[in-house]
C-alpha positions as CSV (number, residue, x, y, z in Angstrom):
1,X,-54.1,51.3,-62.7
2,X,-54.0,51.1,-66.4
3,X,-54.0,53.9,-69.2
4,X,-57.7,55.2,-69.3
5,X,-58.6,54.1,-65.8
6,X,-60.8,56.8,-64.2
7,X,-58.3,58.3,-61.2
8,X,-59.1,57.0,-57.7
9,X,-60.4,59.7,-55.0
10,X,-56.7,61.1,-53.6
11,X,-54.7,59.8,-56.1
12,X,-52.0,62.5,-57.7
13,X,-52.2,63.9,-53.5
14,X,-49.0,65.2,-52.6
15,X,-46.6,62.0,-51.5
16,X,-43.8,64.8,-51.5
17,X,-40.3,62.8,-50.6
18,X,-40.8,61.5,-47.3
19,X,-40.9,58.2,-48.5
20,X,-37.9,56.1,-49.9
21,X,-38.6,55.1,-53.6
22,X,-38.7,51.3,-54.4
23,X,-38.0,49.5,-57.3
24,X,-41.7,48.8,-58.7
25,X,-40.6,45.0,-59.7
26,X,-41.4,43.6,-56.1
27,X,-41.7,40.0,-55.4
28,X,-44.3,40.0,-52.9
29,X,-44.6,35.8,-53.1
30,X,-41.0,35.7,-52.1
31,X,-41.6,37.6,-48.8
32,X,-42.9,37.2,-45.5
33,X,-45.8,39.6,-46.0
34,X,-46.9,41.7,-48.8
35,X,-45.0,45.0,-49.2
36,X,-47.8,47.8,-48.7
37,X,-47.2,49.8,-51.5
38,X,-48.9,53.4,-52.2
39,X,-48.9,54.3,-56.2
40,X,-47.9,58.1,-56.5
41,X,-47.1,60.0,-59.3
42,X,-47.1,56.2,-61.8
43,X,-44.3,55.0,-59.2
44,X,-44.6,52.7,-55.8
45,X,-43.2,54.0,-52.7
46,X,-43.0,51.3,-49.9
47,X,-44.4,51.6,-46.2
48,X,-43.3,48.8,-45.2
49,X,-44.9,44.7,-44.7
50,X,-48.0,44.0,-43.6
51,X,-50.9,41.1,-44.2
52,X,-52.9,41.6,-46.5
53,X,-55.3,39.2,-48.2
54,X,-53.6,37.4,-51.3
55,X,-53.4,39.7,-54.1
56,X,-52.0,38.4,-57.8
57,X,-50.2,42.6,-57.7
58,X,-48.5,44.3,-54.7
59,X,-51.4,46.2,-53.1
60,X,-51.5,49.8,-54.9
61,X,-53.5,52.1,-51.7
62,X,-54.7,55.5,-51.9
63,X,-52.7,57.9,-49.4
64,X,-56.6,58.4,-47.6
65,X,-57.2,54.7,-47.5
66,X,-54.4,53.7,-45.4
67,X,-54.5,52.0,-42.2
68,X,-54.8,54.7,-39.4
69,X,-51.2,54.0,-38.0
70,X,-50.0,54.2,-41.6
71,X,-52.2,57.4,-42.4
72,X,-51.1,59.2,-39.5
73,X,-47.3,58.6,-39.7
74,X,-47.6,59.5,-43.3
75,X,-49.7,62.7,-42.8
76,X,-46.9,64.1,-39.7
77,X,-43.8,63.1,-41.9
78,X,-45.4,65.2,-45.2
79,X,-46.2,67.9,-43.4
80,X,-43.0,68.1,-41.6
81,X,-41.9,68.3,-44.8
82,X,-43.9,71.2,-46.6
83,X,-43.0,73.1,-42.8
84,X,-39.2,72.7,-43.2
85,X,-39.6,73.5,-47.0
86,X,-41.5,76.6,-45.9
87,X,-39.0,77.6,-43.6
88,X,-36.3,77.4,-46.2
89,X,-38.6,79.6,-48.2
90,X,-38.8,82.4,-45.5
91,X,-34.9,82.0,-44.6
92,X,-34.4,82.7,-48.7
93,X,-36.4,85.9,-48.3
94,X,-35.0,87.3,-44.5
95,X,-33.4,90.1,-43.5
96,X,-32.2,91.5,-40.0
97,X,-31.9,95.5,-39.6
98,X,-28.1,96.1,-39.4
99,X,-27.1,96.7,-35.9
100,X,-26.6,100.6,-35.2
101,X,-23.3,101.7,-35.5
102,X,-23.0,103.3,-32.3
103,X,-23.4,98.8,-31.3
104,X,-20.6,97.6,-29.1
105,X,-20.4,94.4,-31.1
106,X,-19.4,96.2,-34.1
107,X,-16.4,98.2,-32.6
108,X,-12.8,97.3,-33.1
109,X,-11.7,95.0,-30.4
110,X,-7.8,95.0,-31.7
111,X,-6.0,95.7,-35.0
112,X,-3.1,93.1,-36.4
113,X,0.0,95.6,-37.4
114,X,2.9,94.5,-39.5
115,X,6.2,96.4,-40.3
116,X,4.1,99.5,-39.0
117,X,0.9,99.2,-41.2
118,X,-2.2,97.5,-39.9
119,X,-3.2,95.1,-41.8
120,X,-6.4,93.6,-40.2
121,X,-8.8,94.1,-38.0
122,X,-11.1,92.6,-35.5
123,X,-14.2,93.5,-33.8
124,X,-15.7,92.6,-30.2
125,X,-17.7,89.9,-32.2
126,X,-14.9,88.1,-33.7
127,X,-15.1,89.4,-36.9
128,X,-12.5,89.8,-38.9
129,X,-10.9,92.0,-42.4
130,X,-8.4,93.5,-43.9
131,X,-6.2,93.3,-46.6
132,X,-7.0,90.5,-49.4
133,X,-3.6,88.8,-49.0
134,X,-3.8,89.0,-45.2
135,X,-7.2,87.2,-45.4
136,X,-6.4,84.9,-47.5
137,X,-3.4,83.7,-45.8
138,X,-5.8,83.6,-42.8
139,X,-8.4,81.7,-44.4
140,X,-9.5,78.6,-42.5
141,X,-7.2,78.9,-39.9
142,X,-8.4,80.6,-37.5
143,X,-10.8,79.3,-34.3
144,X,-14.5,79.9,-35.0
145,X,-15.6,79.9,-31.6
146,X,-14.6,79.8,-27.8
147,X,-16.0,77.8,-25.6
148,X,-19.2,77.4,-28.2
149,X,-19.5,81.3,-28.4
150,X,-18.4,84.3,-30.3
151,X,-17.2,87.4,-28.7
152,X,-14.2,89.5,-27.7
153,X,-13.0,86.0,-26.1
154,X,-12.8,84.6,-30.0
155,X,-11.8,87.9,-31.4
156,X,-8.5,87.5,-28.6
157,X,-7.8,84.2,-29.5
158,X,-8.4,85.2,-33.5
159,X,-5.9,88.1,-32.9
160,X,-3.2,85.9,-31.2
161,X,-3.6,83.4,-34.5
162,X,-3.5,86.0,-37.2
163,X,-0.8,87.6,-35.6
164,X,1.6,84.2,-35.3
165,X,0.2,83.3,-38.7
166,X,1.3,87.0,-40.3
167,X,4.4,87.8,-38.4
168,X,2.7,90.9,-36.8
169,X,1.8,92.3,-33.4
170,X,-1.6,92.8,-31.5
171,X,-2.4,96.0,-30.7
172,X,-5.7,96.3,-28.4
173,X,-8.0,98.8,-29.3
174,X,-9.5,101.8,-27.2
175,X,-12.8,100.4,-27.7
176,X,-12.5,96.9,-27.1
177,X,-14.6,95.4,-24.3
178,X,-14.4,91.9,-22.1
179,X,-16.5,89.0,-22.5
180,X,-18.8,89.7,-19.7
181,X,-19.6,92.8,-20.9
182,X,-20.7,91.6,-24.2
183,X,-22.3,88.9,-22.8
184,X,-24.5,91.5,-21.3
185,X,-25.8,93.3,-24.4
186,X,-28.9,93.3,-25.5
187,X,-28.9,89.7,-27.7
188,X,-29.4,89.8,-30.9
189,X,-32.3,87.8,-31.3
190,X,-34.3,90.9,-30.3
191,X,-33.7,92.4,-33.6
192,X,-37.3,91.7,-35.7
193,X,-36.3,89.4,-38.7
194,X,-37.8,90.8,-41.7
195,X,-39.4,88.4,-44.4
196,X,-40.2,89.5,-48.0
197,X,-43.6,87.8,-48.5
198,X,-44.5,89.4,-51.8
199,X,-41.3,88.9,-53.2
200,X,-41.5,84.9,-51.4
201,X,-45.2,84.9,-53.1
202,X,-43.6,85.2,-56.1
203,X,-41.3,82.6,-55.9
204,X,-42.1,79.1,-57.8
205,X,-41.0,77.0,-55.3
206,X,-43.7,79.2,-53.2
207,X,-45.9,78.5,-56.0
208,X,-45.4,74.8,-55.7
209,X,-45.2,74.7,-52.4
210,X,-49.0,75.9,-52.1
211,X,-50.1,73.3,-54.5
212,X,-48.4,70.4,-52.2
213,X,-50.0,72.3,-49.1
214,X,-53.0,71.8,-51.4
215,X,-53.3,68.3,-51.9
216,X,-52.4,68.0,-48.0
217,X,-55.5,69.4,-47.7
218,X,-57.3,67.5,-50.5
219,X,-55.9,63.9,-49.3
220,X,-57.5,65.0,-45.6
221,X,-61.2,65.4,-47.3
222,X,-60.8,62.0,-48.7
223,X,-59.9,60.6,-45.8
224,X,-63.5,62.2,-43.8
225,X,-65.1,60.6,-46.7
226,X,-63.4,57.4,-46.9
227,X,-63.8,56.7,-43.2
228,X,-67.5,58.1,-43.6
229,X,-68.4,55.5,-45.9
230,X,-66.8,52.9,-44.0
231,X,-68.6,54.4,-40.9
232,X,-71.8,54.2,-42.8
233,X,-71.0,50.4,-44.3
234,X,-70.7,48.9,-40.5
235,X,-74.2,46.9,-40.1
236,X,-76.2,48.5,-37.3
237,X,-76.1,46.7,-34.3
């Protein structure tokens, strides 16, 4: 399209980034095929070969005029995309009500205690603080899971590393609990995840977002019209 070209019905739609950007100089005479090419945005983005009648240019195609295979793999993959971007957007702006502090979880499991002083503490999750120096000589070297879980079963094997690591001695607490037991609490999925939608509303990414949600929608009406008129173009039999 050149400068002062009127724009094409659905062209400026939202391409977003599922599609890898090409380099627009593409021989299509030196290639089985013609690369079908969709022009977003001034730039060409490449769905791959098909045949196509002889062009002298790679074939420029609004989103909406697409074959339907082509159409439809384009539409799931875009919106895929505005979903997961969503998602990231609700994540930014989630919060989970701390769990009570009468909570099992959150109770001292054992207590690492060096020349009489304890210096760190763990909890029935597997949690673990304490003194600044202690933590950092701890830092990434202790397990982050057992057996692809959390629990007193990693804070026990977390206790027995800190306390090799540190020179200290393990000393089990009063209110520690086993692995079954923990394993039977309510899980912590239950708690309601709180999302800040004004605050997310607010947002420009939110703000963008909406536009590209937008010209989904947009590229969609051109498509009922475009297949309308082609509907409406077939010679009546």
């Amino acid at each position: 399209m050149r400068a002062g070209d009127p724009t094409p019905p659905g062209a400026g739609n939202t391409f977003s980034d599922v599609m890898q950007e090409n380099d627009p100089a593409i021989d299509a005479e030196n290639s089985e095929g013609t690369p079908f090419i969709v022009s977003f945005q001034d730039k060409l983005y490449n769905l791959g070969k098909i045949t196509l009648h002889k062009m002298p240019d790679s074939a420029r195609i609004n989103v909406a005029e697409l074959p339907e295979d082509k159409y439809q793999s384009f539409m799931e993959n875009d919106k895929q995309h505005l979903d997961v971007r969503e998602k990231g957007l609700e994540r930014r702006y989630s919060s989970r009500p701390e769990l009570p502090e009468n909570d099992p979880r959150t109770k001292t499991y054992a207590t690492i205690v060096v020349g009489g002083r304890v210096i760190a503490t763990i909890d029935n999750q597997g949690c673990i603080g304490g003194h600044d120096a202690a933590i950092a000589r701890l830092n990434g070297r202790l397990p982050d899971e057992v057996n692809g879980t959390n629990g007193p079963a990693l804070a026990k094997a977390r206790a027995e590393a800190a306390a090799a690591i540190l020179g200290g001695r393990i000393v089990i607490s009063s209110t520690a609990i086993s692995q079954p037991q923990f394993n039977a609490l309510p899980s912590l999925d239950a708690l309601e995840t709180l999302i800040d939608y004004d605050a997310m509303k607010n947002d420009p990414d939110f703000q963008q977002l909406e536009k590209m949600r937008e010209n989904y929608r947009q590229i969609e009406l051109d498509r009922a019209t475009y297949l309308a008129k082609q509907q409406a173009e077939q010679p009546v039999a």
